[in-house]
N, C-alpha and C positions, 0 to 999 in steps of 0.2 A: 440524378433524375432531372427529366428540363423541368420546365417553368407550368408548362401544360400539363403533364404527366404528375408531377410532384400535386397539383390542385387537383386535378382525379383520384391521387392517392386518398388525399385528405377526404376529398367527396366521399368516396366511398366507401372509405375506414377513417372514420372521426378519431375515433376511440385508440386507436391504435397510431396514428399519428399523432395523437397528445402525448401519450408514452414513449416513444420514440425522439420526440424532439421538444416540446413544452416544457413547461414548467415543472419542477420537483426531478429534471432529469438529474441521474448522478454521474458526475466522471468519473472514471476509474482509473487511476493513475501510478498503480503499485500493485505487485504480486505479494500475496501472501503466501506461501508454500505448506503450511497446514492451516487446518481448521482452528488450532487451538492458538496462533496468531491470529487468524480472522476475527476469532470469538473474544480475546483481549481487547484487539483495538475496534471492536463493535461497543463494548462495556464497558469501557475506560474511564468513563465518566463516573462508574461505583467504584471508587478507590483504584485510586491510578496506579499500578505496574508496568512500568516499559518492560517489550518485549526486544526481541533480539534487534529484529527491524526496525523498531526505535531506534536502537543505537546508530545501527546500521544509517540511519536516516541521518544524523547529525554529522556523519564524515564528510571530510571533502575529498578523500583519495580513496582509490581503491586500496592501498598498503594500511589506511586507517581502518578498511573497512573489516580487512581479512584479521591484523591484530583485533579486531574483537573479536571473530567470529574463533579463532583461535582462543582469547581471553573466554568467554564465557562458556566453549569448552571443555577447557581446562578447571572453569570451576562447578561440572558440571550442572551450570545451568540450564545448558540447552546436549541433546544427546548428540550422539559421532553420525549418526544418520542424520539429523538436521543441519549439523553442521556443511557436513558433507554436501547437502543438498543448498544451503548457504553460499559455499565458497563456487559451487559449479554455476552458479543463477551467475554471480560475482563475473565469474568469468568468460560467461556467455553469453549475457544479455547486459552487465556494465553494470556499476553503481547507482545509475539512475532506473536502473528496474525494480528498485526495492522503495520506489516513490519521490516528490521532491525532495530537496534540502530542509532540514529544518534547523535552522536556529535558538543555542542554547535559551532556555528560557519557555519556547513554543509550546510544550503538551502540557508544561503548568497551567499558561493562559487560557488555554482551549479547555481544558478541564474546569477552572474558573466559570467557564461560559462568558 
């Protein structure tokens, strides 16, 4: 939007340009591929369980990333449709579509607060 346009925005919808771009905005910066990931790392903070995409999240290759996704199917942690749905994000959208890097250590601190 310009400069002019963008200030008419705001004029005429306050409320919806604070939502949009103010404060308490959220990034989004990772696919969850079900709900019952979403719902984990929404809660996380009641007793911490990594889920897949945790793990996921602490490779740095994608051959790191697929050995898990293979490993915790294999111990049926996660079902052969998830998986499945795992390795294809994997190889279609890159290891960084399942969110930043994080480093060993991270979901404890975070949990912490």
């Amino acid at each position: 939007m310009e400069e002019s346009s963008e200030e008419e925005f705001r004029r005429k919808y306050p409320n919806l340009a604070r939502e949009i771009g103010g404060k308490g905005t959220i990034r989004i910066n990772a696919v969850r591929s079900t709900v019952e990931e979403g719902e984990k790392a929404a809660h996380s903070n009641h007793g911490y369980e990594p889920t897949a995409v945790d793990y996921i999240r602490r490779c740095t290759t994608e051959e790191q990333a697929l050995e898990i996704i293979n490993f915790l199917e294999s111990r049926k942690e996660i079902d052969e449709d998830y998986a499945k749905r795992l390795r294809r994000q994997l190889v279609e959208q890159g290891l960084s579509s399942f969110g930043s890097h994080k480093e060993p250590g991270y979901y404890e601190r975070v949990a912490k607060g």
